[in-house]
N, C-alpha and C positions, 0 to 999 in steps of 0.2 A: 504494500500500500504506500510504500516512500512514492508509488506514482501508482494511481490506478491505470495507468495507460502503457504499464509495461504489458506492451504485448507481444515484446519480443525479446531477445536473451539479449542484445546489443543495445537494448533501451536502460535493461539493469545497469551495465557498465557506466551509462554516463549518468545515471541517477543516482549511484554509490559518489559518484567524484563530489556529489555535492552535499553528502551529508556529514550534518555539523554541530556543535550544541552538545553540552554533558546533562548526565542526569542531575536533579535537585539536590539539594545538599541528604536532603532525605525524605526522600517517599511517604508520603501518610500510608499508613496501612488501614484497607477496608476491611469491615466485618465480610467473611467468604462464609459460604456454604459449600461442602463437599457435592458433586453431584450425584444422584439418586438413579438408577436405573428404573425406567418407566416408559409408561406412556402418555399420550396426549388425552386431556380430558374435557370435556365440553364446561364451560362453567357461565354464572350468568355475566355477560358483557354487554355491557350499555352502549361502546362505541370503540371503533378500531383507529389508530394512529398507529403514524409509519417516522422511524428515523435512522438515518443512514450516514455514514463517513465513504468519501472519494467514489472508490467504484460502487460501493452501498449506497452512496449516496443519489447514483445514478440509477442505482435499483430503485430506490425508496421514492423517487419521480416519475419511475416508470411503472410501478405495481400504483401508486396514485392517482394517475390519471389514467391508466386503465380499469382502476377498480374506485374511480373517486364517487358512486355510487354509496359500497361500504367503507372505505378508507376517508375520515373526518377532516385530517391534517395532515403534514406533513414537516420534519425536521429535516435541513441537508448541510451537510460539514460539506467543506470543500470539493465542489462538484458545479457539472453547469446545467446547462437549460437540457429541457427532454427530448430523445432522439437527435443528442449534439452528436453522435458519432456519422449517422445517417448511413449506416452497416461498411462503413472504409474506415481498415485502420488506420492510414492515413490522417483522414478528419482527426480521429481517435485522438491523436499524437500532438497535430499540427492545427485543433482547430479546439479540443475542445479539455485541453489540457494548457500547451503554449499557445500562443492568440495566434499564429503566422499565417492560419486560415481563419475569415472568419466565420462567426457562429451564422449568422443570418438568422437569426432569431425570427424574421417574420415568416422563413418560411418553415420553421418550427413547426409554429403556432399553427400555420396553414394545413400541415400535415393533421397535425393534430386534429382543427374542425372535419378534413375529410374521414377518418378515421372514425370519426366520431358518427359521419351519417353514414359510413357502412356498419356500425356496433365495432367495430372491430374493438374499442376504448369504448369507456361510458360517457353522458355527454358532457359537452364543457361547461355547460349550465352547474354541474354540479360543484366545480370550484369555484366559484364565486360565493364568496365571503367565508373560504375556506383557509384558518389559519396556517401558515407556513412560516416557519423559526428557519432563518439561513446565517451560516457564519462561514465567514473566510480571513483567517490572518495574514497581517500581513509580510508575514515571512514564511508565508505560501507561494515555492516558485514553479509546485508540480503542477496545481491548475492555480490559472494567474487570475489575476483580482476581475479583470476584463469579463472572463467567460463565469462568473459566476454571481457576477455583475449582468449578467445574459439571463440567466437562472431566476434572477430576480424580475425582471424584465417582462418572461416569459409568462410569471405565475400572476402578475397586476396584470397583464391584457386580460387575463380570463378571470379577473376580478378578485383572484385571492388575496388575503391579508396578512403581508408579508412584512414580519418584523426582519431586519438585514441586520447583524453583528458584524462589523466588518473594521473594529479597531484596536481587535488585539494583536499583539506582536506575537501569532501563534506559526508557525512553521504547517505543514501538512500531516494534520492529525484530528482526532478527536482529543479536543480540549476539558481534563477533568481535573478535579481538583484530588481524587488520587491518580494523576501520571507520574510516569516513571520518568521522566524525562524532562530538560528543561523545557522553555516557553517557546523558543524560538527553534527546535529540534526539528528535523526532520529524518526520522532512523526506527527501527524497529524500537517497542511495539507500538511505536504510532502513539502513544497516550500521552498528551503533555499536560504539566502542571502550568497554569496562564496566573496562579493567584484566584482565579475566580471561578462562577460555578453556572458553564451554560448550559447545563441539566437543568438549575431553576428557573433558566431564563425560558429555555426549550418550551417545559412542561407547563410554565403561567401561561405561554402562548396558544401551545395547543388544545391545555384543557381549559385553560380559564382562571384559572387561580391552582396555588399548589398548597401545599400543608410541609413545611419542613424536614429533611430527612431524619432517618432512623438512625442514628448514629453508636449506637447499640449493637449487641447481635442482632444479626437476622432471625428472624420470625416463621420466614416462609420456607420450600421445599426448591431445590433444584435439582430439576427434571433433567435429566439426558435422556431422549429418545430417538430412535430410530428413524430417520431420513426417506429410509426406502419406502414405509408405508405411504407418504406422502407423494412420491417419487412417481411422478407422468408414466414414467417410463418401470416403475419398480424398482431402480435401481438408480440411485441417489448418485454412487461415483460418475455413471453416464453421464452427468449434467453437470461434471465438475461440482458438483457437491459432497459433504463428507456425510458419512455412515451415520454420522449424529449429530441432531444439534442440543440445543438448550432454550428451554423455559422458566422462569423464575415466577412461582406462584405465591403471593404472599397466602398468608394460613386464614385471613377474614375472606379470602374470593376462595378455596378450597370449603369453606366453611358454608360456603352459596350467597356471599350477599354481591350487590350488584357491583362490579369491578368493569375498568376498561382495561383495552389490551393494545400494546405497543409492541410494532416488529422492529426490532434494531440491527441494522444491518452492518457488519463490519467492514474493514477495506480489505484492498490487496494486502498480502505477506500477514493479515493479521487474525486467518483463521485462526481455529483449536489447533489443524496440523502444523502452525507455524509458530504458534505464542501460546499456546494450550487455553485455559480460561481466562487468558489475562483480560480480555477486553470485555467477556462476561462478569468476570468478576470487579474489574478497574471503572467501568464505565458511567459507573454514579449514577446508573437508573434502578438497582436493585436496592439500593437506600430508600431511595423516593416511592419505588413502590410498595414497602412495608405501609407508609404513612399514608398514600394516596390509592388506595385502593386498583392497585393497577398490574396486572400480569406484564411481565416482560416476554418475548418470545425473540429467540434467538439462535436462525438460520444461519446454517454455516456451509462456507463452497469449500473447494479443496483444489488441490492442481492437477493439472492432465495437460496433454504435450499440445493444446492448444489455448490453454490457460496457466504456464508455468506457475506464475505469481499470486495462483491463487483468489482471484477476481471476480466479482460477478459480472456478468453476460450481460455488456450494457453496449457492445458495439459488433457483436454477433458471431462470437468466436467457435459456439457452436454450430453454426453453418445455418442456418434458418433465418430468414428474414422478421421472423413473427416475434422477435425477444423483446420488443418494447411495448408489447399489448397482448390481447387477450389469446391463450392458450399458448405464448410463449413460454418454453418448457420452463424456467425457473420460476418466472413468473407465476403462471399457477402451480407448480410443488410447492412455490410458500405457500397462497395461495390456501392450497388444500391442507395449509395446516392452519392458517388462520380462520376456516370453515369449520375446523376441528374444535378449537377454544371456544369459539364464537357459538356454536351450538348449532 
């Protein structure tokens, strides 16, 4: 994830030359839960929100507007406007990472309304006055401030309500307040400590107001389950995804009362197979949802020799045209696990 657009083995090399930045003098350590072997259970959800970093983050605009029907909101860490790659990796690289192509945002958007009258996506009617929480820092040099500046762009034509963070001196990561790593970092596992905390800023946006995190043991259960149930195809590695992901249940939505559910999506290099739980465990949404009533769900990809780095399927690596809407293979394997919680 030091670049969701490594989609090639020669794009690693000159993305390692730029990373830089030590860890914090010392890491906060978060309350962890061991994970629990299991399954996916139906429980009552009032509404579904989506948040994602770099290539997740390009998932997290893609399962949104294609599913902005059930999907309320939307969070995006360093990422651009939807359908930036336009299935070239090329674009990928040079358009929607570095600025040197540009985005064309209108014709984005244009796709998107045609899209929209074949169902292929749900309609655009439905993001409008749909909150969306976006942050990009600015010692973000993998996607540049431009195209995600595009991002924002993209989500006010179609009316959404788009708070933009775009002043911290964050490198390309997910900014928490437990990272591993300094502010300005760009390097595995991607988590930086910024000082501040845009999980609260995130979750006021997209739910409305928030309740303070649990800063205590955890409360709730996390879930590891099996991938391939969910799996299009049966078979989760096929899709560049891993054998398992992760759900974090607080014990009051296990218990049945009315809870929402957040899919949080991680970047390149920062699955389980590459950082284990760190970014389940680091990410500062399983604090907040002890207190705020909120399941976490958390889909994991994996590598395969057309996705080394571990990446979600945001510019069409596994060979189908369909990955940015509906029956797009990832798309609906998460998808079919968020049908699962949701009931």
């Amino acid at each position: 994830m030091s670049t969701p657009l490594r989609v090639a083995t020669t794009l690693t090399a000159v993305v390692l030359l730029a990373l830089s930045a030590a860890a914090p003098a010392q890491a906060a350590t978060p309350s962890t839960k061991t994970p629990v072997a299991g399954s996916l259970s139906s429980y009552n959800v009032s509404g579904v929100y989506i948040a994602g970093v770099s290539s997740g983050g390009y998932m997290a605009t893609q399962l949104h507007v294609a599913y902005s029907s059930r999907i309320r909101g939307a969070a995006v860490f360093a990422a651009g406007p939807y359908y930036c790659s336009r299935n070239t990796v090329a674009q990928a690289l040079y358009g929607c990472g570095d600025n040197l192509y540009p985005t064309n945002v209108s014709a984005l958007q244009t796709y998107t309304r045609t899209w929209a009258s074949y169902g292929w996506v749900d309609p655009v009617g439905n993001l409008s006055g749909d909150p969306v929480y976006v942050f990009h820092g600015t010692n973000d040099t993998t996607v540049k401030k431009s195209v995600t500046d595009d991002l924002v762009r993209y989500y006010q034509h179609f009316g959404a309500s788009v708070q933009y963070d775009s002043g911290s001196a964050a490198g390309h990561s997910w900014v928490t307040p437990y990272g591993t790593l300094g502010c300005t970092a760009t390097a595995s596992p991607y988590l930086n400590d910024c000082g501040i905390d845009p999980q609260n800023a995130l979750l006021r946006k997209l739910l409305g107001g928030v309740n303070a995190p649990n800063t205590g043991a955890l409360g709730g259960t996390l879930v590891r389950f099996s991938q391939n149930t969910f799996a299009v195809n049966g078979w989760a590695n096929g899709l560049s995804m891993d054998a398992n992901g992760y759900a974090y249940v607080p014990s009051a939505c296990a218990a049945g009362q009315s809870c929402r559910l957040l899919v949080a999506l991680h970047g390149c290099v920062q699955a389980s197979g590459a950082v284990g739980t760190a970014f389940v465990d680091r990410a500062n949404l399983n604090q907040y949802a002890d207190t705020n009533n909120l399941i976490v769900l958390y889909p994991q990809a994996s590598t395969s020799l057309s996705n080394p780095n571990g990446c979600w399927d945001w510019w069409g690596y596994l060979g189908a045209t369909n990955f940015p809407i509906k029956g797009g293979a990832q798309v609906e394997t998460i998808m079919n696990m968020v049908r699962r919680l949701d009931g």
